[in-house]
C-alpha positions as CSV (number, residue, x, y, z in Angstrom):
1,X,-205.7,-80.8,64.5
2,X,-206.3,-84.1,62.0
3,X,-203.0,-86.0,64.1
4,X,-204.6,-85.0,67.5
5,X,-208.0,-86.1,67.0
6,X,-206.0,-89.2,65.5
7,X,-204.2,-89.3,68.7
8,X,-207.5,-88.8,71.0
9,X,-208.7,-92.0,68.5
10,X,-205.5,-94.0,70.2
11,X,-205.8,-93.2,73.6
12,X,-207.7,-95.9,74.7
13,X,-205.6,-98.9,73.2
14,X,-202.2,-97.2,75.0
15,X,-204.6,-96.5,78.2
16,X,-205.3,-100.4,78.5
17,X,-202.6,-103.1,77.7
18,X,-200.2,-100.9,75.7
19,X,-201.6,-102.5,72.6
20,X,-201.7,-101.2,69.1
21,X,-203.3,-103.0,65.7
22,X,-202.4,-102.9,61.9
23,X,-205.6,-101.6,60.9
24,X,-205.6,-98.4,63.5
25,X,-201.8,-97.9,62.3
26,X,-203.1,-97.6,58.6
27,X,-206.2,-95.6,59.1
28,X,-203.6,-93.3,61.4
29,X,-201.0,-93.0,58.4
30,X,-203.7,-92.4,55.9
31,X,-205.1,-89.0,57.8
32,X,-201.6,-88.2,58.8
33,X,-200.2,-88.2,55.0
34,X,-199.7,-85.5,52.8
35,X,-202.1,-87.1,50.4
36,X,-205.1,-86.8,52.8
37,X,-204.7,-83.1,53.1
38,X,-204.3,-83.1,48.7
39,X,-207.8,-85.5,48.8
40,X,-209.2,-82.6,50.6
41,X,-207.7,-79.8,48.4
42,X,-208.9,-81.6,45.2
43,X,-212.7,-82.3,46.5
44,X,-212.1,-78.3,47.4
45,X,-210.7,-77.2,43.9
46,X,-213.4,-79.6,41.9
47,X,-216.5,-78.0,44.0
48,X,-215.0,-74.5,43.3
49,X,-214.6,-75.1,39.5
50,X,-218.0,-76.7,39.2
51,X,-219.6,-73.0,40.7
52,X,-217.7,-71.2,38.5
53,X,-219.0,-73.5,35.7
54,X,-222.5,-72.8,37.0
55,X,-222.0,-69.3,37.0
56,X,-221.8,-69.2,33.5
57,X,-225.7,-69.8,33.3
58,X,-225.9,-66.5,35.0
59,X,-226.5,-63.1,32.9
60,X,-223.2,-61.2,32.7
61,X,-222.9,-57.6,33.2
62,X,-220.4,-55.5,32.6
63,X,-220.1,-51.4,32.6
64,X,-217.2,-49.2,30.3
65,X,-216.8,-45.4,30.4
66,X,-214.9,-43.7,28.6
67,X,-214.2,-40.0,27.4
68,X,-212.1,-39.2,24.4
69,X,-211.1,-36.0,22.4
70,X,-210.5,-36.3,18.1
71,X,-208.5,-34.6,16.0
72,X,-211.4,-34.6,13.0
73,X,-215.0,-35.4,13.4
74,X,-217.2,-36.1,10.0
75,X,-218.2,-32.9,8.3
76,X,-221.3,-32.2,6.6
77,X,-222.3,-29.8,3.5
78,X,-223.1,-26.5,4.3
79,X,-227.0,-26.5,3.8
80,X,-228.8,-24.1,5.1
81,X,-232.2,-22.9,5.0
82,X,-233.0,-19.5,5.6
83,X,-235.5,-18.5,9.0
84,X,-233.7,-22.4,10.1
85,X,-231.5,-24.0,12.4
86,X,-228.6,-25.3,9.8
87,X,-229.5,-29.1,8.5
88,X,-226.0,-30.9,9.6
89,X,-225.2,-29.5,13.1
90,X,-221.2,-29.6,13.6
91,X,-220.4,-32.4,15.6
92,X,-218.4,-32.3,18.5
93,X,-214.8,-33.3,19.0
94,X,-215.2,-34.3,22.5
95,X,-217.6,-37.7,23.0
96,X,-218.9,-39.3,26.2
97,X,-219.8,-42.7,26.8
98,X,-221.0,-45.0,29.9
99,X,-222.5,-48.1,29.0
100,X,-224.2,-51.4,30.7
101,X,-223.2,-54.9,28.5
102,X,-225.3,-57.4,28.8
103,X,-224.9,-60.8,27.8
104,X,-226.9,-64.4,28.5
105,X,-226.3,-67.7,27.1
106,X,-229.8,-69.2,25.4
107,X,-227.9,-72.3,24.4
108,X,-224.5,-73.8,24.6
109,X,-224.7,-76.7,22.5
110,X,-224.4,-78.6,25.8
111,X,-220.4,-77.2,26.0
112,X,-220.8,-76.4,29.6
113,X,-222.4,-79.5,31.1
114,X,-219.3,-81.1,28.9
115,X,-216.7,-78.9,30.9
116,X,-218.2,-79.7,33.9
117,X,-218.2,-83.9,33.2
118,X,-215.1,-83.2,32.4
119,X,-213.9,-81.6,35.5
120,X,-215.7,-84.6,37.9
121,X,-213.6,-86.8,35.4
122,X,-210.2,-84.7,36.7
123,X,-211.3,-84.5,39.8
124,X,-211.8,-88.8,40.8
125,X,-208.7,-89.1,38.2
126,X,-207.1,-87.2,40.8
127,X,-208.6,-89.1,43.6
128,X,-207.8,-92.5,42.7
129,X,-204.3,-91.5,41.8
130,X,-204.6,-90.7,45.4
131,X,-205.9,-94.0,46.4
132,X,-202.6,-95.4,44.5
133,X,-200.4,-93.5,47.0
134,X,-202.6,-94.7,49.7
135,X,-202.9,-98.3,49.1
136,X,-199.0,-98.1,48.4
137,X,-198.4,-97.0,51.8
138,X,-200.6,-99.3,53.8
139,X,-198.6,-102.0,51.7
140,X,-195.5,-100.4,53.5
141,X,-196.5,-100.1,56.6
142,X,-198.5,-103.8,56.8
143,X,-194.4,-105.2,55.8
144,X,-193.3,-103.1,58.9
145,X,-195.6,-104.1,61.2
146,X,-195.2,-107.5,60.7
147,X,-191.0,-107.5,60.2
148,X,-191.9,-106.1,64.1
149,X,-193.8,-109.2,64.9
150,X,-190.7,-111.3,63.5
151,X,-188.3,-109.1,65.5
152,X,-190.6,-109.5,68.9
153,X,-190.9,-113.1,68.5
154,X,-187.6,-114.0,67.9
155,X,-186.7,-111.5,71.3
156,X,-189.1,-114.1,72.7
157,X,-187.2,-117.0,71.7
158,X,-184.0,-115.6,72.5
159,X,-184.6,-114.3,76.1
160,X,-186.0,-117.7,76.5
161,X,-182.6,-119.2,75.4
162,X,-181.1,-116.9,78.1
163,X,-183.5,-118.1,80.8
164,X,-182.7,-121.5,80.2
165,X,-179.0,-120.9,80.1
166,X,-179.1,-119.1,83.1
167,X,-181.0,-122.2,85.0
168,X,-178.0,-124.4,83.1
169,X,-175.4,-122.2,84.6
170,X,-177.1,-122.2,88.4
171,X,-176.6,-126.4,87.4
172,X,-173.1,-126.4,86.4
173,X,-172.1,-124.6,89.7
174,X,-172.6,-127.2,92.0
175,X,-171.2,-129.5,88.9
176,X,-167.9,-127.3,89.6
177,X,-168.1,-127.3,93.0
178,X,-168.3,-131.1,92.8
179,X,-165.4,-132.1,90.5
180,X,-167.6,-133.1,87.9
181,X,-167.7,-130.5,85.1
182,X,-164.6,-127.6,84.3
183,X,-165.0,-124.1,85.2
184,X,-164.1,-123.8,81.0
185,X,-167.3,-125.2,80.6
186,X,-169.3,-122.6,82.6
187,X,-167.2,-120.4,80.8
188,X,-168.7,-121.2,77.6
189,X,-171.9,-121.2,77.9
190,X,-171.5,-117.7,79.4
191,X,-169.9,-116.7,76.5
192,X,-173.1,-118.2,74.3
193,X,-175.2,-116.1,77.0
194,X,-173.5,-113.2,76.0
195,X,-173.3,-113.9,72.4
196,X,-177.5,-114.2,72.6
197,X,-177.5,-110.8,74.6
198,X,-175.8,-108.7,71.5
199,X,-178.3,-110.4,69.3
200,X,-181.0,-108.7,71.5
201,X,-179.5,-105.2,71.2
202,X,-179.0,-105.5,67.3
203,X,-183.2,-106.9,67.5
204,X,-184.1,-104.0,69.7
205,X,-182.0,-101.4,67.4
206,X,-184.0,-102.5,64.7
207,X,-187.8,-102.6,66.8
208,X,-186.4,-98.7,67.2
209,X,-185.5,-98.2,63.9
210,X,-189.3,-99.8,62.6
211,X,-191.6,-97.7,65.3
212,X,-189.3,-94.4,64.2
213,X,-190.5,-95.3,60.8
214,X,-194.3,-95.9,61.6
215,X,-194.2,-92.8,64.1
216,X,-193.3,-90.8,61.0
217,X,-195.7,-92.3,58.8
218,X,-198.8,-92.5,60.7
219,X,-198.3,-89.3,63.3
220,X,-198.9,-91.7,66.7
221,X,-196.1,-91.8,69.4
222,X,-194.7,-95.3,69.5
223,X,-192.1,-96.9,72.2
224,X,-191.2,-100.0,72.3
225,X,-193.7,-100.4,75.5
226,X,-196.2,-101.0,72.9
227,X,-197.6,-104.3,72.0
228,X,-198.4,-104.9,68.3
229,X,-201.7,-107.3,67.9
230,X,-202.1,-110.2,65.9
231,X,-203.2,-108.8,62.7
232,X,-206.4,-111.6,61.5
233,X,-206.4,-112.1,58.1
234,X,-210.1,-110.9,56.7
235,X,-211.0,-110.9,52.9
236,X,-213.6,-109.1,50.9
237,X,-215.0,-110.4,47.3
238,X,-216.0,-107.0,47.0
239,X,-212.5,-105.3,46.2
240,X,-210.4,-104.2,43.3
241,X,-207.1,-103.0,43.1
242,X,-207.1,-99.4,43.1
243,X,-204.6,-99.1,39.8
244,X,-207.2,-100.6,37.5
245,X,-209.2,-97.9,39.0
246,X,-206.9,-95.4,38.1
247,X,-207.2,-96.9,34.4
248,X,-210.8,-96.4,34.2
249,X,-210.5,-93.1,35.5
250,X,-208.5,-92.3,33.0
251,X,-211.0,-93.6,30.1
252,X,-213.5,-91.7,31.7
253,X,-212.0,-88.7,31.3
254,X,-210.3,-89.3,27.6
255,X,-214.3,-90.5,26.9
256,X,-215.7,-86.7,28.7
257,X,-212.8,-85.3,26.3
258,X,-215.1,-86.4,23.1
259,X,-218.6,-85.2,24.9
260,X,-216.7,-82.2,25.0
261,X,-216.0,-82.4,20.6
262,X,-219.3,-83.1,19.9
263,X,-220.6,-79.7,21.1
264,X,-218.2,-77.7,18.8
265,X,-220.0,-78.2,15.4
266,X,-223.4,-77.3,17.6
267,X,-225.0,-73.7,16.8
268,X,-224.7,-71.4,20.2
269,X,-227.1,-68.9,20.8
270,X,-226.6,-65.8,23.0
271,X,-229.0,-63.0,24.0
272,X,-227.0,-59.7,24.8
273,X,-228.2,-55.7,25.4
274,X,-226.5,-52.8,25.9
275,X,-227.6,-49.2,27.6
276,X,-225.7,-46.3,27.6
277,X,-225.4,-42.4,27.8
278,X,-223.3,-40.2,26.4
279,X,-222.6,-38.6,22.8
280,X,-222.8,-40.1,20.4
281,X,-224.9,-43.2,20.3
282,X,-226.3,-44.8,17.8
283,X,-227.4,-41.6,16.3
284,X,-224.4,-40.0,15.2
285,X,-225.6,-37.0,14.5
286,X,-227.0,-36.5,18.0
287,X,-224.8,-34.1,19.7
288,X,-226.6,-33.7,23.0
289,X,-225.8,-36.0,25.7
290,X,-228.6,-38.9,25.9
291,X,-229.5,-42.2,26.5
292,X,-229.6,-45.2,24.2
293,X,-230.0,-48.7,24.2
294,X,-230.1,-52.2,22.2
295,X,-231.3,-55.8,22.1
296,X,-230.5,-58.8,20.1
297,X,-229.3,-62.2,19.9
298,X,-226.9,-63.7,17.9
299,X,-225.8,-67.3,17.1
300,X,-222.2,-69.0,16.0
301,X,-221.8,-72.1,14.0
302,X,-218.6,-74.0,13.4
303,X,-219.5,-75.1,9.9
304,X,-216.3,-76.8,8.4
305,X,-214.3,-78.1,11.6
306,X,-215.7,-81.6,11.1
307,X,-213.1,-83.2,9.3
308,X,-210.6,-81.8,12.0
309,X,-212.8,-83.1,14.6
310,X,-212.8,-86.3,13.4
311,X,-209.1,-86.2,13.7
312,X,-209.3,-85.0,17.5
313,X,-211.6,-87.8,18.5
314,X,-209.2,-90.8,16.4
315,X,-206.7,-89.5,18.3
316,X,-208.7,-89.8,21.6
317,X,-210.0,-93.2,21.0
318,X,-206.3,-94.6,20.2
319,X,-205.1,-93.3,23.7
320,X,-208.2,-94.9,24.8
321,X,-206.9,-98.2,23.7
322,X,-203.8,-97.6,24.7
323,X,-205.4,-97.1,28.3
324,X,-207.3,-100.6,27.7
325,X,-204.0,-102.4,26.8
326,X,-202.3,-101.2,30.4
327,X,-205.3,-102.4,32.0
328,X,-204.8,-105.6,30.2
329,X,-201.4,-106.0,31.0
330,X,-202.0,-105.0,34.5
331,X,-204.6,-107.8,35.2
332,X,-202.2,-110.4,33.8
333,X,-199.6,-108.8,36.3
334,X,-201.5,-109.1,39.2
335,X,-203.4,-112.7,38.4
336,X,-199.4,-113.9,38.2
337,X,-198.5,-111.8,41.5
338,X,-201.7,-113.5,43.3
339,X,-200.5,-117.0,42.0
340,X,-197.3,-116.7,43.7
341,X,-198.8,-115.5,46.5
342,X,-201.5,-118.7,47.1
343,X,-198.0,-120.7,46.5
344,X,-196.4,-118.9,49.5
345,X,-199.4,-119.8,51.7
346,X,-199.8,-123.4,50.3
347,X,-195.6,-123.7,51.3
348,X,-195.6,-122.0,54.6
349,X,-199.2,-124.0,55.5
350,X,-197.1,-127.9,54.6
351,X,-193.4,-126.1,56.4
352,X,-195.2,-125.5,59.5
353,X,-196.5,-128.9,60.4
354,X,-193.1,-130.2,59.6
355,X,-191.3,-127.6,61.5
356,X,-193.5,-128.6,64.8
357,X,-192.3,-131.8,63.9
358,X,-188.7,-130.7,63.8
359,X,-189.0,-128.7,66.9
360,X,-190.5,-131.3,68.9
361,X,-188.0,-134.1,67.9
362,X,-185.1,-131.6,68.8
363,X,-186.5,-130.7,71.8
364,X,-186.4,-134.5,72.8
365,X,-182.7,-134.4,71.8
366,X,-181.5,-131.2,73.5
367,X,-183.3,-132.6,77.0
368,X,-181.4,-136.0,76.8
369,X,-178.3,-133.9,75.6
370,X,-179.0,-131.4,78.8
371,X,-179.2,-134.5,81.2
372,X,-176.2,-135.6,80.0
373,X,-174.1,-132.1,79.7
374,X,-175.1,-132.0,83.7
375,X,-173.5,-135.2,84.4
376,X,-170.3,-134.3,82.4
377,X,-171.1,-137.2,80.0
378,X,-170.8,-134.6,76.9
379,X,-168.6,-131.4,76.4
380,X,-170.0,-128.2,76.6
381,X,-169.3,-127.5,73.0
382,X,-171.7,-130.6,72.0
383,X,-174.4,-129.4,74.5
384,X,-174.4,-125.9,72.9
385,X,-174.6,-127.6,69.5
386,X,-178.4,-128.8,70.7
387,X,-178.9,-125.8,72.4
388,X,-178.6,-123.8,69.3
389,X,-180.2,-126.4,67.0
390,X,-183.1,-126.2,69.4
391,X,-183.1,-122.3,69.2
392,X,-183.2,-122.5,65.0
393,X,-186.2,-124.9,65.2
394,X,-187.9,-122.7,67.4
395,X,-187.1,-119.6,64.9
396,X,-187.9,-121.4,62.1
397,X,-191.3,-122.6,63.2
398,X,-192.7,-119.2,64.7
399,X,-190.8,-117.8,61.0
400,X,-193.3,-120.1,59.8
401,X,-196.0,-119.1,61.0
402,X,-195.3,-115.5,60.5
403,X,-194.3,-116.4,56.6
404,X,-198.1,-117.5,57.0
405,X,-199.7,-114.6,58.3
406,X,-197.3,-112.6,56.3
407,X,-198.6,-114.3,52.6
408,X,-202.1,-114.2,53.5
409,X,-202.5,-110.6,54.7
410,X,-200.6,-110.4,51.2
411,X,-202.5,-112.2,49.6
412,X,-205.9,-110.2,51.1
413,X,-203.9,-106.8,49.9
414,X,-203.2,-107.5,46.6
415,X,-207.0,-107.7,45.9
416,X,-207.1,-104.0,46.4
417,X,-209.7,-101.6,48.3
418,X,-213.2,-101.8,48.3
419,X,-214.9,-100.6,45.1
């Protein structure tokens, strides 16, 4: 139901200019995941564990029955008065008993609200070891998406290669026909045409391979019909990365583990009744079946478990900093990953002017070298040298651009999720 509403959510952008985006694709892959429908069973679990936890503020009732038969009863002395019923009737071997329990807690020492912090702690540990798996896989999806934009762009600059091949080829036939170039010559650039041609089936196996990989991961039918936007580069300041949060989850819930300690040495308090009927009850003596019933309250007090307590909660608050060390390391991690990351963008931002540059000065070179291929002033080996010099500088600047885009959007995810 979750991948055809997600579909329903597509519709439009396939309806109208067969166009998909980066962030639609993540949002789609993040319902379509196992770990959405595990978010949803851990909120489930947590709210079901936190009612049972609630229930324990509730009286509990419970009701035994049971009839036995003994081999020996207590015997009393033979008294007897005269004109009297004997003093000691003869108990029976046979006894009878249903009974109500009743028990309510007065005070806990605060041991259930404990056990419940403790399960919220679980419970977002849980979740933002979900948001790990989450923010891992738009990671994976944002290197797809754009390794298709490469693969696209460079189709475009190779078919455009072709086109202009084709146009050179139209030329060198009235050349031919003329006397003026060799029909070796058309020969080899038709062989460059063809050589160009494989390269688009190998780029067109790999489009395939990506959108096989992205249908899987985000659950939305893609062909290679579909247009992949631009993705624009957008930044937050309000972000984090969503493995320190996993780190504080995890000192949360060491930290609800001590909560949890300190209500052990507290006195507990408990009301409890019972009623029953049967023989015998708290009269033993009573042989006739009857009713009977009792009240009270009790406490408990764990008197000498400090010491071992103390123990518990060392051991907690070294795991603790153990936790805080990670973290630690972790932000020196990423403040290195995000350097080399602002050095990628400050590279690609000085390559590109350069590589217009490059492109520009090429072109210039491959039209004089074109002019002079058509008027058989150069072989066709030299002409396809500037041909092909001309098709790297135009790679290499929309590469470029695309390293770019590529570093920045990487840049932008390795700041994390919003907090």
């Amino acid at each position: 139901m979750r991948k055809f509403v997600g579909l329903i959510l597509l519709i439009p952008m396939f309806s109208f200019g067969q166009t998909v985006s980066l962030d639609s694709l993540q949002s789609a892959a993040e319902k379509n995941w196992p770990t959405f429908k595990k978010r949803l069973s851990v909120t489930e679990e947590n709210d079901l564990v936190i009612q049972i936890l609630k229930r324990n503020y509730i009286p509990k009732v419970s009701v035994t029955g049971q009839a036995t038969y003994q081999s020996e009863v207590i015997s009393f002395p033979e008294v007897q008065i005269p004109g009297q019923a004997p003093l000691f009737p003869e108990l029976p071997f046979d006894n009878y008993a249903f009974e109500a329990n009743l028990t309510q807690i007065l005070y806990d020492g605060g041991q259930i609200k404990a056990r419940r912090q403790m399960q919220e702690a679980s419970a977002n540990l849980q979740q933002k070891n979900i948001d790990v798996e989450v923010y891992d896989l738009k990671g994976k999806i944002q290197a797809l998406y754009l390794k298709y934009l490469f693969l696209e762009q460079t189709e475009t600059i190779l078919k455009l290669s072709i086109s202009e091949l084709e146009e050179n080829l139209k030329i060198m036939q009235a050349g031919i026909d003329n006397g003026v170039l060799l029909e070796a010559d058309k020969d080899h650039l038709t062989a460059q045409k063809i050589q160009i041609q494989k390269q688009l089936i190998t780029l067109e196996s790999g489009k395939k391979s990506i959108l096989k990989a992205l249908n899987i991961m985000s659950g939305v039918e893609l062909n290679l019909g579909v247009q992949f936007q631009k993705p624009e580069v957008k930044s937050s300041a309000d972000l984090v990365r969503p493995e320190l949060q996993l780190l504080d989850a995890q000192i949360n819930l060491t930290e609800t583990n001590i909560l949890k300690l300190n209500t052990v040495p507290i006195p507990k308090l408990v009301a409890f009744g019972k009623l029953g009927y049967g023989r015998p009850g708290f009269d033993m003596i009573n042989t006739k079946m009857h009713g009977y019933y009792m009240v009270g309250a009790k406490f408990t007090w764990d008197v000498w478990g400090w010491n071992s307590l103390k123990k518990q909660k060392d051991q907690i608050h070294v795991k603790t900093t153990m936790i805080e060390h990670n973290k630690e390391m972790l932000n020196k991690k990423f403040a290195i990953e995000n350097a080399e990351i602002q050095e990628e963008i400050d590279k690609y931002q000085k390559q590109i002017e350069l590589s217009q540059e490059i492109e520009k000065l090429t072109e210039n070179v491959y039209k004089t070298g074109q002019s002079k291929f058509n008027n058989g002033t150069i072989t066709s080996t030299e002409y396809l040298k500037l041909f092909n010099d001309l098709s790297r500088a135009r790679m290499t600047t929309e590469a470029d651009k695309l390293g770019l885009l590529q570093a920045q959007l990487e840049w932008v995810h390795a700041q994390g999720i919003k907090k």
